[in-house]
NUMI-749590 format. One line per 4 residues: their letters; for each residue x, y, z of N, C-alpha, C, CB. Coordinates in pm, whole numbers, plus 50000, padded with zeros to 5 digits. Last residue first. Glycine has a CB too. Example, Ala and Ser with C-alpha at 12.3 -4.5 7.8 and 13.67 -1.06 7.14 Angstrom:
sa) 51285:49775:50708:51367:49894:50714:51290:50003:50787:51408:49940:50572 | 51319:49431:50780:51230:49550:50780:51320:49670:50780:51131:49553:50905
***
This chain:
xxxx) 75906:48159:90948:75779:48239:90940:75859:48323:91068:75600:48149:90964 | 76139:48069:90636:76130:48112:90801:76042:48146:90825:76200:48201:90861 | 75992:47837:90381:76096:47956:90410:76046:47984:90584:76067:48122:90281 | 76075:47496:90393:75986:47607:90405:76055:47711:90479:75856:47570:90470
xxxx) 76348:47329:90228:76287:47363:90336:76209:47478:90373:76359:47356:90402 | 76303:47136:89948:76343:47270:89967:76267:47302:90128:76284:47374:89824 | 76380:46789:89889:76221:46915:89910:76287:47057:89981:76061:46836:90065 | 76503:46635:89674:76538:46702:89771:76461:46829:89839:76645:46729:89734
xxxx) 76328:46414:89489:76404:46503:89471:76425:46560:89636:76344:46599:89358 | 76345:46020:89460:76267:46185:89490:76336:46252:89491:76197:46230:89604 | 76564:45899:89248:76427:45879:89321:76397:46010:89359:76426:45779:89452 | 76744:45808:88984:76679:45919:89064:76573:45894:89111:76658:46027:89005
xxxx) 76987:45541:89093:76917:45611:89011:76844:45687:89049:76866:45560:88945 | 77360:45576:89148:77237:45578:89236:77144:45627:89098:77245:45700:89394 | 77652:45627:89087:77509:45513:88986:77389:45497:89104:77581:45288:88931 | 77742:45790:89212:77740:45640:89317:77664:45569:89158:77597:45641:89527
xxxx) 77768:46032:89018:77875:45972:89047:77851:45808:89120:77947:46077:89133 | 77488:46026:89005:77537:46037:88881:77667:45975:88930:77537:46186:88810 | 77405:46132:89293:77349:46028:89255:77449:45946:89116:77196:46080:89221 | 77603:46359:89309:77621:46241:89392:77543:46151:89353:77602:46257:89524
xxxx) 77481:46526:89156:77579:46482:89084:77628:46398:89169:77667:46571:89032 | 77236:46586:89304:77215:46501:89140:77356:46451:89112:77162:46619:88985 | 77346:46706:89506:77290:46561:89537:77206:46472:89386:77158:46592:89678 | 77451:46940:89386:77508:46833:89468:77454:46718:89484:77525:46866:89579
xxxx) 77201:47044:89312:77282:47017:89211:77360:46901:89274:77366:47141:89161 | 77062:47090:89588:77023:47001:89454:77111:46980:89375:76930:47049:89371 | 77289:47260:89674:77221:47090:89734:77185:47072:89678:77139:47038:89826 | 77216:47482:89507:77328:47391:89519:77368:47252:89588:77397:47456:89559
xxxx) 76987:47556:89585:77000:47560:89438:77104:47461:89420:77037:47704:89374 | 76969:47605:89867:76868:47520:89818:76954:47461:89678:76712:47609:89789 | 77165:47846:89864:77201:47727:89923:77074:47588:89835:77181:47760:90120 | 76980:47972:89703:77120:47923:89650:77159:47799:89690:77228:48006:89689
xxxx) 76837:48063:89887:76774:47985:89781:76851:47986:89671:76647:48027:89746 | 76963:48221:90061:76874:48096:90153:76845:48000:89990:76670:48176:90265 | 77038:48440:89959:77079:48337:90026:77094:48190:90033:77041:48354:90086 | 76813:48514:89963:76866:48519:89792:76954:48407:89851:76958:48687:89701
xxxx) 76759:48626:90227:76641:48519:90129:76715:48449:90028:76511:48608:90034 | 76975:48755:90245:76978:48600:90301:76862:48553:90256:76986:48575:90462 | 76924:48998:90093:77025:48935:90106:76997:48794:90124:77094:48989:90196 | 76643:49089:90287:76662:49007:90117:76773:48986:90060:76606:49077:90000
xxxx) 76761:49123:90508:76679:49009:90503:76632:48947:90354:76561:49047:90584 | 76933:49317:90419:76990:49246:90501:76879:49131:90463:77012:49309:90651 | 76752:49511:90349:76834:49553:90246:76881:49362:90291:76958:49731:90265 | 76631:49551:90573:76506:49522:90496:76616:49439:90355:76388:49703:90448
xxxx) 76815:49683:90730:76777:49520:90785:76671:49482:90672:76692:49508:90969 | 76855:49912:90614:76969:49806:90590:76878:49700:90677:77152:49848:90657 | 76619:50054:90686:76671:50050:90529:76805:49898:90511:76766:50246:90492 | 76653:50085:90943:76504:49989:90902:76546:49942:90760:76329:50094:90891
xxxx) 76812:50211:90966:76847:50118:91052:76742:50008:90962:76819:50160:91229 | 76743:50472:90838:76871:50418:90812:76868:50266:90843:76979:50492:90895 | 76529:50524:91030:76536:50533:90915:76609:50410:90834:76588:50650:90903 | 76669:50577:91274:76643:50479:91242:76537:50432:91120:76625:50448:91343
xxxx) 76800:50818:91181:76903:50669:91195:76827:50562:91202:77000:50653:91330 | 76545:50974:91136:76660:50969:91019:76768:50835:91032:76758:51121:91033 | 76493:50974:91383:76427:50915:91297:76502:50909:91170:76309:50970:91290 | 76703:51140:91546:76698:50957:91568:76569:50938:91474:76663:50883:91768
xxxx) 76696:51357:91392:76820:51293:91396:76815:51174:91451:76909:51360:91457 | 76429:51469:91498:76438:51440:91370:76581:51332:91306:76435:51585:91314 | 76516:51439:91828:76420:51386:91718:76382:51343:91587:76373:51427:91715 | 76735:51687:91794:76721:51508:91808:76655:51446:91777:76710:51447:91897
xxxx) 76560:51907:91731:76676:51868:91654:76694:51702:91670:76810:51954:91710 | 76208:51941:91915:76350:51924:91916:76445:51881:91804:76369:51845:92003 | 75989:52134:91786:76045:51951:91781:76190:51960:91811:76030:51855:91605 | 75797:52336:91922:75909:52334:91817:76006:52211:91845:75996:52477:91823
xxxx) 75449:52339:91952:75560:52365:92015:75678:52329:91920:75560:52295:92143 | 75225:52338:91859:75306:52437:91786:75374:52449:91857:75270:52550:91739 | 75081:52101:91887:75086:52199:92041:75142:52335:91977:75218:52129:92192 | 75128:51977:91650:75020:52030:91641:74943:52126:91777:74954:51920:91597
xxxx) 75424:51935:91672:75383:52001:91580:75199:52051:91609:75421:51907:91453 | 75374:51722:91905:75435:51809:91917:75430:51994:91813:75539:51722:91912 | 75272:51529:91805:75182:51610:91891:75225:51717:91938:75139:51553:91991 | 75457:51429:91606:75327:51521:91543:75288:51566:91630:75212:51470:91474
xxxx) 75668:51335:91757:75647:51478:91650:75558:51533:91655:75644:51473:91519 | 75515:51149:91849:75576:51215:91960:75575:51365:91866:75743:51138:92020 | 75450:50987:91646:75336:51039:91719:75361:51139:91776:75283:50965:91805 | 75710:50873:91564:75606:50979:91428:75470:51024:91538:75517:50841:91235
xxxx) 75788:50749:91756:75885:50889:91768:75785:50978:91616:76126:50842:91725 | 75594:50515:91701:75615:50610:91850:75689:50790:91861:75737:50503:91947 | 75704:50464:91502:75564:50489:91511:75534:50567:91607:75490:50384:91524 | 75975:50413:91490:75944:50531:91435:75808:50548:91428:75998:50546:91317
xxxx) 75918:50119:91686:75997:50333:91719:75957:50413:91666:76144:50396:91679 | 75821:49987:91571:75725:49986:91654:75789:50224:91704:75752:49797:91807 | 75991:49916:91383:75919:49982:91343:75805:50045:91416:75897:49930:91263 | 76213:49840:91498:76222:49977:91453:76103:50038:91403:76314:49987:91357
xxxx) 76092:49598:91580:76118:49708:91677:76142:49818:91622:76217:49689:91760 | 76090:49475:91292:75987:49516:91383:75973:49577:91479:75945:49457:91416 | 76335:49449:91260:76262:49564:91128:76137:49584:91259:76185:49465:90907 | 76449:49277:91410:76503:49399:91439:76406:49538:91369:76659:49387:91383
xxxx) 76297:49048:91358:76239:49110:91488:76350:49245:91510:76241:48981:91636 | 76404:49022:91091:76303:49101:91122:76236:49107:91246:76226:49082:91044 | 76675:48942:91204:76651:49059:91138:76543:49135:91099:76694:49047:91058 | 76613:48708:91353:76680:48817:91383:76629:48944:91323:76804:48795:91351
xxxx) 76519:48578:91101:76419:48654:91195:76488:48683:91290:76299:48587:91244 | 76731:48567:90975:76614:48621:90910:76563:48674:91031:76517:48521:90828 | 76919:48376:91111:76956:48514:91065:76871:48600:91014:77042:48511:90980 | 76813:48151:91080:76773:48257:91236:76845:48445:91180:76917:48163:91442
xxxx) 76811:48072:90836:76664:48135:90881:76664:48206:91024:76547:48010:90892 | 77053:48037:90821:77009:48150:90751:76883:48240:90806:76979:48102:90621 | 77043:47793:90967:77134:47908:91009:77081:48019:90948:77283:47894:90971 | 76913:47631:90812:76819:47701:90950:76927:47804:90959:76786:47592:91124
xxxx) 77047:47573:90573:76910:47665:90568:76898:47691:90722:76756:47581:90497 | 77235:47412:90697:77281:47560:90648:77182:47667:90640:77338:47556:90511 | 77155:47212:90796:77163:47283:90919:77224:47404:90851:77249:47211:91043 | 77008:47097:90563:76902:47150:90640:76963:47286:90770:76831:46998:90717
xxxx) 77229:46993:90423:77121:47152:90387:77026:47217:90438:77051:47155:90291 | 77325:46830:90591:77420:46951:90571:77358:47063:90510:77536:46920:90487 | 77132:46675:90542:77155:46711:90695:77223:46852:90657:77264:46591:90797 | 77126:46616:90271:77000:46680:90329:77042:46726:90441:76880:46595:90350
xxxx) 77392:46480:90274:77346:46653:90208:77224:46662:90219:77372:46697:90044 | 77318:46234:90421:77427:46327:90434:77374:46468:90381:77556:46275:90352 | 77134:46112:90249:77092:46186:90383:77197:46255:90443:77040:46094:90487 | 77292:45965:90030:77208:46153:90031:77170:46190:90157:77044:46179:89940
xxxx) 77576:45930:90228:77490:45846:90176:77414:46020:90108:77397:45716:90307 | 77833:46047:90246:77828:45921:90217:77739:45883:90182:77854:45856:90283 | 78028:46386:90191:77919:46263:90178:77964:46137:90169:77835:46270:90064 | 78322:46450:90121:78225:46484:90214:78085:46442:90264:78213:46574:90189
xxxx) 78443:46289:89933:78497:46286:90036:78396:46337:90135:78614:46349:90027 | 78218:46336:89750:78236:46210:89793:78328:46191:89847:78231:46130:89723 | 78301:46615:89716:78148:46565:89688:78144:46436:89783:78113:46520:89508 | 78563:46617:89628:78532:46747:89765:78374:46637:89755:78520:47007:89709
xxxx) 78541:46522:89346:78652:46467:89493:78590:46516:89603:78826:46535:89505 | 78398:46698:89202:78380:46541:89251:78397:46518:89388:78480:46445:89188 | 78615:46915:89247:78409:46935:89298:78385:46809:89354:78261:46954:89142 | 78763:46819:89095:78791:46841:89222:78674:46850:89305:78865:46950:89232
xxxx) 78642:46812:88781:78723:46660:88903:78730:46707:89067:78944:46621:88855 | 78596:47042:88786:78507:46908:88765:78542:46860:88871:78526:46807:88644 | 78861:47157:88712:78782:47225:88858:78673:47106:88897:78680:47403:88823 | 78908:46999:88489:79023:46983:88621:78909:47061:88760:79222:47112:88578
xxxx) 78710:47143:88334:78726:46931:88367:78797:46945:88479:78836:46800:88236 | 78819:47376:88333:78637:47383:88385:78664:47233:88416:78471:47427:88239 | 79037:47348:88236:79060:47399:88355:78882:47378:88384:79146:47567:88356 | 78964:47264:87947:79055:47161:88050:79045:47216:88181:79223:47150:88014
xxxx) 78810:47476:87902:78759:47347:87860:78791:47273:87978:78820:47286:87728 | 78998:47669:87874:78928:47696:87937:78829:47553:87989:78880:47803:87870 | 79171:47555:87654:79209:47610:87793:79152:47562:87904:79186:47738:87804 | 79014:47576:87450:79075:47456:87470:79129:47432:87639:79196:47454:87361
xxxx) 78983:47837:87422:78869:47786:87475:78866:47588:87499:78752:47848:87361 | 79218:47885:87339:79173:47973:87468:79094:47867:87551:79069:48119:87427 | 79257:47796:87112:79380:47727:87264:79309:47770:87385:79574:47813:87283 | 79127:47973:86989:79108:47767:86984:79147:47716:87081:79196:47667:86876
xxxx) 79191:48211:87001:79069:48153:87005:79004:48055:87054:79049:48140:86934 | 79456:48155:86855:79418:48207:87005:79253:48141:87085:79404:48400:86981 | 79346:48095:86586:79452:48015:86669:79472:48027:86817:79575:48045:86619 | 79224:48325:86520:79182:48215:86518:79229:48093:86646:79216:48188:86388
xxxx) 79478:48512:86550:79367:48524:86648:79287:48386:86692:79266:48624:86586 | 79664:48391:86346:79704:48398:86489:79577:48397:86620:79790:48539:86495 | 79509:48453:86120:79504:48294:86198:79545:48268:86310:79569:48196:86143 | 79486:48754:86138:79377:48640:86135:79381:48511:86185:79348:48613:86021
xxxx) 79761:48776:86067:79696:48825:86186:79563:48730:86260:79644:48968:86140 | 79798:48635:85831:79887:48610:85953:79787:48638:86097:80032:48725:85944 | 79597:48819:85650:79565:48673:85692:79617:48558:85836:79613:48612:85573 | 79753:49091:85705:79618:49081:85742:79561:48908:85742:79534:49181:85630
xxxx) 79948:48998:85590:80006:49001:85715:79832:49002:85763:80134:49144:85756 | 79976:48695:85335:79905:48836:85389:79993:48895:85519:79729:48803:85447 | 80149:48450:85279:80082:48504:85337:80036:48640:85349:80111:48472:85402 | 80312:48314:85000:80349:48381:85136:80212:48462:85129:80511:48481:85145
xxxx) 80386:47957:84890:80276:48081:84865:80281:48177:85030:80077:47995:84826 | 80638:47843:84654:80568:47867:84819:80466:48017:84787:80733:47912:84977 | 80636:47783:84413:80715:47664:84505:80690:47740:84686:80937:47651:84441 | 80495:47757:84111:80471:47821:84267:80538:47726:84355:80301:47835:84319
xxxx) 80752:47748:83796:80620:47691:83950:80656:47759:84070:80627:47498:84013 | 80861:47895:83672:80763:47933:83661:80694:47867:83767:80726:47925:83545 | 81164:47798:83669:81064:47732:83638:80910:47760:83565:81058:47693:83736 | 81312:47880:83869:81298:47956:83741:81211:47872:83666:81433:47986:83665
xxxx) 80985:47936:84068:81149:47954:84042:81180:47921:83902:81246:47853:84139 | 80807:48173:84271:80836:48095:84174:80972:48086:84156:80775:48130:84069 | 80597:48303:84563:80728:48286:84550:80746:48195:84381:80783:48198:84701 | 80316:48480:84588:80361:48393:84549:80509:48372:84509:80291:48377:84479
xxxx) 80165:48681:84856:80228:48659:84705:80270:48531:84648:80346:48731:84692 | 79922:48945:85015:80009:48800:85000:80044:48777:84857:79922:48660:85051 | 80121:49191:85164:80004:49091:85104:80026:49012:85059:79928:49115:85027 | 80297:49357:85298:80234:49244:85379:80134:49213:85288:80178:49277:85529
xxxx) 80457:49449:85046:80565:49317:85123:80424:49259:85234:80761:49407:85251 | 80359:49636:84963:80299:49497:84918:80361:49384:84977:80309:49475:84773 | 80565:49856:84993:80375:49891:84988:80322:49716:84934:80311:50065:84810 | 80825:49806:84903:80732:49847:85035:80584:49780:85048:80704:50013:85032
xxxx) 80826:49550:84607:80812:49669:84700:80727:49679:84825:80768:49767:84627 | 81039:49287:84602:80885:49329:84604:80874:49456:84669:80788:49227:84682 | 81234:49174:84391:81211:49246:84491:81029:49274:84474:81320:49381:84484 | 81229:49039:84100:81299:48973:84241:81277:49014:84377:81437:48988:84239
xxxx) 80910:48996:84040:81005:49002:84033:81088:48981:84137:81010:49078:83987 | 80542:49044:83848:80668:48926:83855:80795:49047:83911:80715:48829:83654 | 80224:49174:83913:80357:49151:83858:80488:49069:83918:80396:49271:83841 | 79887:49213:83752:79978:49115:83824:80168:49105:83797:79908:48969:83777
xxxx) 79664:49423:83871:79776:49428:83783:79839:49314:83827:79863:49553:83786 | 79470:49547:84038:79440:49426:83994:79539:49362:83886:79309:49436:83947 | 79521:49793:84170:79403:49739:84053:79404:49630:83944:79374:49843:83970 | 79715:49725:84350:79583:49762:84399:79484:49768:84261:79594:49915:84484
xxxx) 79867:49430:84233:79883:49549:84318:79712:49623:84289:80041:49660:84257 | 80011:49120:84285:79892:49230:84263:79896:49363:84303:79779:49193:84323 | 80303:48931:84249:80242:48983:84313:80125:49054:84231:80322:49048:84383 | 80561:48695:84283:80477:48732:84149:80372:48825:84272:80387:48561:84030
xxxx) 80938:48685:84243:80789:48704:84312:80678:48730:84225:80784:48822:84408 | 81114:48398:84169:81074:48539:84139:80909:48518:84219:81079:48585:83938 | 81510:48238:84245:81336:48302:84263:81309:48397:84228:81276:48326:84379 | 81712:48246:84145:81683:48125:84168:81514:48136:84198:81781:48066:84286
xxxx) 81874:48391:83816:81738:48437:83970:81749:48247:83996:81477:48535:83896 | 82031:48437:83694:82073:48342:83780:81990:48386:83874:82216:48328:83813 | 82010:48655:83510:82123:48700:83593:82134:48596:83710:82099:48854:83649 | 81938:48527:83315:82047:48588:83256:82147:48636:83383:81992:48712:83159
xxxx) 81639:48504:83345:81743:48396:83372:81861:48438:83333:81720:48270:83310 | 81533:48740:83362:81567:48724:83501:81670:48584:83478:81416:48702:83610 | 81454:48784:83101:81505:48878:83116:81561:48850:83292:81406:48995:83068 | 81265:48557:83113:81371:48533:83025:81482:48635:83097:81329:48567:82859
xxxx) 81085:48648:83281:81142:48515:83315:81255:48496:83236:81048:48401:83296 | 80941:48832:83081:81014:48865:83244:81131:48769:83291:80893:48845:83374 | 80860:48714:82931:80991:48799:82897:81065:48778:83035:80961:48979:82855 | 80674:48546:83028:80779:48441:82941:80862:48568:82939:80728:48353:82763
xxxx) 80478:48724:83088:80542:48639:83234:80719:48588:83140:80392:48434:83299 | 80410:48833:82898:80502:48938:82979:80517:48861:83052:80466:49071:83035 | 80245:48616:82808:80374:48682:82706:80496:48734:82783:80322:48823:82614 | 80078:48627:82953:80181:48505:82970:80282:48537:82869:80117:48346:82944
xxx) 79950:48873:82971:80006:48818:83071:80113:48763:83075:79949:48755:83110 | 79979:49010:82598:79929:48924:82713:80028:48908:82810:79885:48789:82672 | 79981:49312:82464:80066:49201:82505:79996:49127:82620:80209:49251:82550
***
């Protein structure tokens, strides 16, 4: 018996009791069947609603396709989202840009007096690496002449080379901090003073020369 044989009974055998709809569904090997109820095990795949007609008058969804477009759909709004809130942060950057500047020699001034701040903070920090280092040269002599009298090194000794150990480890740790620093700030005055050119219609003349690192 063909398909459309068993569709025409089915359909016969359902107009008797005033179906206004029939489901038509698949089941796992590929069987196609018609009726009023759809069982458990197939209510989330997808099916086709008919009426008595035989026409598809709505086609119902998967729950695995539902799922799918929901995500899709997430997806879209997310990065629709994300889009509008990166333009809205835009705009404000702007604003903050050309409320705070007027001409580019403005953000050269403002990059020059951020870079020097950094740079005293540098050599602070290595006239601190350099006294420590002048110590543990002094307190590595004091040991050793000590070790080689075979007299027995005092406990302290070893306990202020160990701190200043310590001391030499964080100002070394400290001065490549503010290098990384130092060449952000650079990174972001440039950007700033491209997107101040872009905003005045200023066209691009020289670039913004990065101030020589601290000696």
């Amino acid at each position: 018996m063909t398909p459309r044989i068993i569709f025409i009974l089915v359909l016969s055998g359902l107009a008797a009791t005033a179906q206004a709809a029939l489901n038509k569904w698949t089941d796992e090997k590929g069987q196609v069947h018609y009726g009023d109820e759809v069982p458990d095990e197939y209510r989330n795949q997808k099916r086709a609603v008919l009426n008595e007609q035989g026409v598809v008058v709505k086609d119902v969804k998967s729950q695995e396709q539902i799922e799918r477009e929901k995500q899709e759909k997430a997806a879209i709004d997310s990065a629709r989202n994300a889009k509008l809130i990166e333009s809205k942060k835009q705009e404000l950057r702007d604003r903050v840009l050309l409320d705070t500047f007027t001409t580019e020699r403005d953000i050269e001034i403002a990059r020059n007096d951020r870079v020097s701040a950094v740079d005293s903070q540098i050599q602070l920090a290595e006239s601190n690496i350099k006294d420590g280092e002048r110590k543990m040269k002094e307190l590595n002599e004091r040991i050793s002449l000590l070790e080689k009298s075979g007299r027995e090194v005092p406990e302290n000794l070893y306990k202020e080379k160990n701190s200043i150990s310590h001391q030499l480890e964080n100002n070394f740790k400290y001065v490549e901090s503010k290098q990384e620093e130092r060449k952000e700030i650079n990174r972001k005055f440039e950007e700033d003073l491209k997107r101040f050119r872009e905003l005045k219609g200023i066209p691009p003349s020289r670039p913004v020369t990065p101030l020589p690192a601290a000696q």
